[in-house]
N, C-alpha and C positions, 0 to 999 in steps of 0.2 A: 472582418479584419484578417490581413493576408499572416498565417501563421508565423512566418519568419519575423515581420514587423511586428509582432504580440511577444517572441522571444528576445527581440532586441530593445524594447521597451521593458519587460520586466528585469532584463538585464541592467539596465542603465538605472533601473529603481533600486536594483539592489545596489550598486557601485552606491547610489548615494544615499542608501541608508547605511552602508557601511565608515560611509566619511563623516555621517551628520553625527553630532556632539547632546547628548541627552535627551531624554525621552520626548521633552515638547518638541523636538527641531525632525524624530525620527518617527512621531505619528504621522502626518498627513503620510510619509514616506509608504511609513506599513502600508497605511489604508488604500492608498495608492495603486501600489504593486496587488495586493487582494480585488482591486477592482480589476486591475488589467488581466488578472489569472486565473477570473473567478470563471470563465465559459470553462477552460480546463480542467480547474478544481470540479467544477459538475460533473462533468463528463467521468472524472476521476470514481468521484463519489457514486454516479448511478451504477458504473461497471463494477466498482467492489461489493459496490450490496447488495445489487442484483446477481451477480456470478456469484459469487463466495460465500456472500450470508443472508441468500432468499428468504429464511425464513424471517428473519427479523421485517423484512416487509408485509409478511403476513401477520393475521391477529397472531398475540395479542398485541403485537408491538405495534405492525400497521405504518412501518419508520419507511417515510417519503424521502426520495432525494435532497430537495431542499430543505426536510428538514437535519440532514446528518449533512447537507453545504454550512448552515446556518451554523450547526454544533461546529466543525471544522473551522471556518472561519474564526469562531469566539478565540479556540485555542490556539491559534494562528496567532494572535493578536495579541495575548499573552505571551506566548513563544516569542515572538519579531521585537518583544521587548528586550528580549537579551539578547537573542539569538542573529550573528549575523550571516547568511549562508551569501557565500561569495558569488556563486553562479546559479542559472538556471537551475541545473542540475539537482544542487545542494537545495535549493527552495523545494523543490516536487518533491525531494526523498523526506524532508522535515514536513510537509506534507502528506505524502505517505503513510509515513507514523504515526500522526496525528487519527488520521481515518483510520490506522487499526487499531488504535486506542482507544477510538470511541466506539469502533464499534464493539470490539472485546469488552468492553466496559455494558454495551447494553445484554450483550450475550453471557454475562458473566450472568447477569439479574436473572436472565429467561433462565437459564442455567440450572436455578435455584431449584427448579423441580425436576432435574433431572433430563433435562431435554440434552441432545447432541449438536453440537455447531459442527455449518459446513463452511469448511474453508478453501477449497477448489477444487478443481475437475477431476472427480476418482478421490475425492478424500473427505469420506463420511467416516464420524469418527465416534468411537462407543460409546455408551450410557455410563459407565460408569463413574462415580463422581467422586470427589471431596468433597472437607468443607469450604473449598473456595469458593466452588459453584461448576468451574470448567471440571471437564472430565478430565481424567489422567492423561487418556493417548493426544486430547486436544492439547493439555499444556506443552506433553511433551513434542507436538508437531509446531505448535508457535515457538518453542523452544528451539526446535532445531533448524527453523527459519532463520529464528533473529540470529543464532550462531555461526552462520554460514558469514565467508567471507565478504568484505562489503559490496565487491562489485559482482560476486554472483547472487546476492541476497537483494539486491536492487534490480535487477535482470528479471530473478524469479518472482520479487515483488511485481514488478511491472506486466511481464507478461502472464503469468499464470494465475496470478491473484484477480490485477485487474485487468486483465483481457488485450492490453495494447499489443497492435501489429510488431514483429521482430523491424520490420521497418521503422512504424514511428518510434519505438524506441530506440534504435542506433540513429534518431534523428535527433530525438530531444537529448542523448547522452554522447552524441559527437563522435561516436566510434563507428565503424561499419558493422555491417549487416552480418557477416562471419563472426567478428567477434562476440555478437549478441550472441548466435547460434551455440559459439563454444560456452560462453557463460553459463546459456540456461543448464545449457550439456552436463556441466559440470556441477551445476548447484542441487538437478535430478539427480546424479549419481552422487552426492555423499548427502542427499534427502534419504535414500535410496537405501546407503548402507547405514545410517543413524536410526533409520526407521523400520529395518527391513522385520522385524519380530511382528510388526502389524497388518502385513499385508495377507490378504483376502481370498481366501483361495490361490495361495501362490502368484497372486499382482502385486507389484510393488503398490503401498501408500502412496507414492508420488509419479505411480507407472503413467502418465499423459504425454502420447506422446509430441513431441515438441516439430512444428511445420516446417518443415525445408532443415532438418536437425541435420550437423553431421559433427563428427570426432575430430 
């Protein structure tokens, strides 16, 4: 299916899950829209776990793409019960959230003994732990993820978590290809300076650098 016609069908799913009137009339809608986005959502889901949180695919977890699709999807389904995201856009980032929720969720568990999550390119992150199970510097780099402003924290989600082209991202978010650039630009440099006490022999935490980058 020609990409543009897969965006303009889950668009129109959404227009009308947003018009439909209580939950029986706005199921088939959800389920709908999740079949039409679910080649994405895979694609989504193999590039976060395999970039970001290799290990979880290895023992002891051994967590296949379909099956953190399958987990995603559930929460999805729950979510699209209240939740109405207006556009594309808003669909993938509530999407987004979802898959680092579940996956934090399974890293929290492996956690338990002390292991380190990797969260992307140049960001291994210490042993040291709580009692939540995440390590200190892991909380505080999800921390200063999700704090970042929305549209550089959706940029930096996008490309350096799950790997998508600067291209298909100023595709699927409607903006050009420069302005993707300045995004990431910007979401590295105050990763950068929120995180800089952890950088590694003098590399920043978040030093990756970003392809065709400029100021």
């Amino acid at each position: 299916m020609d990409e543009a016609h897969t965006t303009a069908a889950i668009q129109q799913y959404l227009v009308d899950l947003g018009q439909a009137s209580g939950h029986s009339s706005a199921e088939p809608l959800v389920r709908a829209v999740l079949a039409r986005a679910v080649d994405r959502l895979r694609m989504l889901c193999a590039t976060l776990l395999h970039r970001s949180y290799p290990r979880l695919a290895r023992a002891p977890v051994n967590l296949e793409t379909d099956e953190l699709l399958s987990a995603v999807v559930e929460r999805l389904l729950k979510a699209l019960e209240k939740a109405r995201p207006a556009n594309v856009r808003q669909f993938f980032a509530l999407a987004n959230q979802h898959m680092r929720w579940e996956l934090n969720d399974l890293a929290r568990r492996l956690d338990e003994k002390g292991h380190a999550v990797e969260l992307a390119d140049g960001m291994a992150l210490a042993p040291a732990t709580s009692g939540s199970g995440l390590s200190l510097d892991a909380r505080r780099m999800l921390g200063a993820i999700e704090s970042l402003p929305e549209d550089e924290r959706e940029v930096f989600s996008l490309v350096r978590i799950q790997g998508m082209q600067q291209t298909e991202v100023a595709e699927l978010l409607g903006v050009s290809e420069k302005t993707i650039q300045r995004r990431l630009n910007r979401s590295l440099l105050l990763l950068t300076e929120a995180l800089d006490d952890l950088r590694p022999g003098g590399q920043s935490a978040c030093d990756v650098p970003a392809d065709g980058a400029s100021s």
